[in-house]
C-alpha positions in Angstrom: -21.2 -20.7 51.0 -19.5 -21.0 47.9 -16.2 -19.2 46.5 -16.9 -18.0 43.4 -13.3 -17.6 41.4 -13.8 -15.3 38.3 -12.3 -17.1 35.5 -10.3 -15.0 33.0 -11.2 -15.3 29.5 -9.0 -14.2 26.8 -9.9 -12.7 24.6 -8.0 -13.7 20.7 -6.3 -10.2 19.3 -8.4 -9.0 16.5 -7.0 -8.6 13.3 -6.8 -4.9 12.6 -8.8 -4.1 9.0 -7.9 -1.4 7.2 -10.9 0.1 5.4 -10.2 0.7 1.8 -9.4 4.5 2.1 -6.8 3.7 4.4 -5.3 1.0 2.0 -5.6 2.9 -0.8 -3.3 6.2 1.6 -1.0 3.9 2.6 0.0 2.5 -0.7 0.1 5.5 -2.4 1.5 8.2 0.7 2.2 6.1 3.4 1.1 4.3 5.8 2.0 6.9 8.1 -0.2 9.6 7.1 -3.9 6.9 8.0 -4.0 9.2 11.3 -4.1 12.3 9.8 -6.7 10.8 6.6 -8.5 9.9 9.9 -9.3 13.2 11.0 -9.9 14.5 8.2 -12.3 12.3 7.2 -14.4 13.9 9.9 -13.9 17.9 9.8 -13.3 19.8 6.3 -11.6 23.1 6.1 -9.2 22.4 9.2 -6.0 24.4 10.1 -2.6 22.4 9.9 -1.6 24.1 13.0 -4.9 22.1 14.6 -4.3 19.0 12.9 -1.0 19.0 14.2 -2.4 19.8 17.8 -5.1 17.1 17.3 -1.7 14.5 16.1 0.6 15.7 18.9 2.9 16.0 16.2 5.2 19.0 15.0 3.6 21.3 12.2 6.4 20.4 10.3 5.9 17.0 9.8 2.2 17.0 9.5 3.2 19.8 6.6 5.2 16.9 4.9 1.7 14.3 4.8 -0.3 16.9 3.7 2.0 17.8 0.8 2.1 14.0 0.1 -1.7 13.9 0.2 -1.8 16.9 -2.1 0.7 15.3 -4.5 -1.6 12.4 -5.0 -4.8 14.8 -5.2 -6.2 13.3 -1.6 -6.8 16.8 -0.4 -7.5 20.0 -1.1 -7.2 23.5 0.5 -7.9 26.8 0.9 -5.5 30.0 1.9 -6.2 32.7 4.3 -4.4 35.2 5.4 -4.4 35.9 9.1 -5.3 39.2 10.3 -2.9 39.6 13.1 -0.1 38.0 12.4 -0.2 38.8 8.3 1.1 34.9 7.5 -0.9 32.6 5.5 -2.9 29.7 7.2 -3.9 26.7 5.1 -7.7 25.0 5.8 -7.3 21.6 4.6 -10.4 19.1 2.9 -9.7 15.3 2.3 -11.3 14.5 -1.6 -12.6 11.3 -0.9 -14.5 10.7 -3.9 -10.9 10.2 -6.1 -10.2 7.0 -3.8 -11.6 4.9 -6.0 -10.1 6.2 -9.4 -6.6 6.1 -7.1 -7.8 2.4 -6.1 -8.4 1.5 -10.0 -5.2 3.0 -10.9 -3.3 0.9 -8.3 -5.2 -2.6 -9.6 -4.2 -1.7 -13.7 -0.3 -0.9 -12.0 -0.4 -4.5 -10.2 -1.8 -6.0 -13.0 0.8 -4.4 -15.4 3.3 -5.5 -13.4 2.2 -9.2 -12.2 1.9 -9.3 -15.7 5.6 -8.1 -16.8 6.5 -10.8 -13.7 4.7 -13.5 -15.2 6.7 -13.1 -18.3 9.8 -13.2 -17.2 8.8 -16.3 -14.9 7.6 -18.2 -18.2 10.6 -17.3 -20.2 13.4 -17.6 -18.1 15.2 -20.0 -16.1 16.5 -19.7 -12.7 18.8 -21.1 -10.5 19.6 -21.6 -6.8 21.7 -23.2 -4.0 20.3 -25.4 -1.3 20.7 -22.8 1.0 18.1 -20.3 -1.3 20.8 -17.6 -1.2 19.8 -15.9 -4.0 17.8 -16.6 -7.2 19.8 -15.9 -10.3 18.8 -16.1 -14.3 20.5 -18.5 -16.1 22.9 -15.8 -17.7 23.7 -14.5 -14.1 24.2 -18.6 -12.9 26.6 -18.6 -15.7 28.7 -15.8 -14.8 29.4 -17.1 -11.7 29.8 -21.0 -13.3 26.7 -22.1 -11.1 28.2 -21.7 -8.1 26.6 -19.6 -5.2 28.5 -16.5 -4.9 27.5 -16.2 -1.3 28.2 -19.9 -0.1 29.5 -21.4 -2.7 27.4 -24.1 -3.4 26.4 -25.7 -6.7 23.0 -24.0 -8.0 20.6 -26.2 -9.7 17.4 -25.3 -11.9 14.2 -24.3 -10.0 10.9 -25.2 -10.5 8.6 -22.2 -10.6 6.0 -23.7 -12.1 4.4 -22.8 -8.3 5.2 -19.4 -8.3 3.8 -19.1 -12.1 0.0 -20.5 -11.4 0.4 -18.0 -8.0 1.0 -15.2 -10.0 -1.6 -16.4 -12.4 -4.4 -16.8 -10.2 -3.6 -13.6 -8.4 -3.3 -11.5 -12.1 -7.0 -13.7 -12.4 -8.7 -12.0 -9.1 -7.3 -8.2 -9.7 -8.8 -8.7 -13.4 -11.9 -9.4 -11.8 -12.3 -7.1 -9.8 -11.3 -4.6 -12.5 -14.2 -6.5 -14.5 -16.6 -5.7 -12.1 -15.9 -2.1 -11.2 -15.9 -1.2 -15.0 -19.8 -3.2 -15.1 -20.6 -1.1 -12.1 -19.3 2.1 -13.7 -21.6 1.5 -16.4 -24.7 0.4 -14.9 -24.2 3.6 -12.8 -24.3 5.6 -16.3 
């Protein structure tokens, strides 16, 4: 009879996705506070004191993520006062329907400010050592007689022509998008 020998397969590491609540949380709380979106996402009304239990994390601390969440109107809650004890408990509810006015918000910012970048990129020069220390303006080159201040080696003109069509074509896919989820806002209508 025959060995059989169990070859091991490995398997390649998946890439972990974020969905786009949980991009949309960590870019405007953290990306510290996905767990907790998590859970709520599931239960409404629920007790920090058991989302805290449920984290296996201080009350404290999960406190500080739902206060963050609150800020950025990502939850909502309700008081009650506890019968025993005579303290207030807080019932917590994640509002996922603002996720996508938060997302929209975050494209116009990026856009504003790939724009502002863009800008600058076209109308200044810059300048930088061999050694890509640091990337200064041409005022800043000439303070420091276009030398590197850190190694002090001559700086010489960059071509960001690269970075310009990057930031371009970027600005051109978040416009899109914004394009698009306007034309679905209306159709919706």
């Amino acid at each position: 009879m025959k060995k059989q020998t169990k070859k091991t397969v490995q398997k390649s590491p998946k890439k972990e996705t974020k969905s786009p609540i949980e991009e949309v949380v960590a870019d405007v709380v953290g990306p510290d506070v996905i767990a907790l979106v998590k859970i709520l996402k599931i239960q409404q009304n629920v007790s920090e004191f058991k989302l805290a239990a449920k984290m296996k994390q201080e009350i404290n601390t999960v406190r500080n993520m739902l206060y963050r969440l609150y800020n950025a109107n990502l939850v909502s809650f309700i008081r009650k006062k506890d019968q025993k004890k005579g303290w207030y408990i807080y019932y917590w509810t994640f509002n996922g329907k603002q996720i996508k006015y938060i997302a929209a918000d975050l494209k116009k910012k990026k856009a504003e400010k790939l724009s502002e970048r863009l800008a600058r990129e076209k109308n200044s020069m810059f300048y930088n050592c061999k050694n890509k220390c640091l990337r200064l303006e041409f005022e800043q080159a000439m303070d420091f007689e276009f030398k590197c201040p850190e190694c002090g080696n001559l700086l010489e003109q960059e071509d960001n022509s690269l970075k310009i069509k990057t930031i371009e074509k970027e600005m051109q896919t978040i416009q899109k998008d914004i394009s698009k989820e306007q034309r679905n806002k209306k159709n919706k209508k």
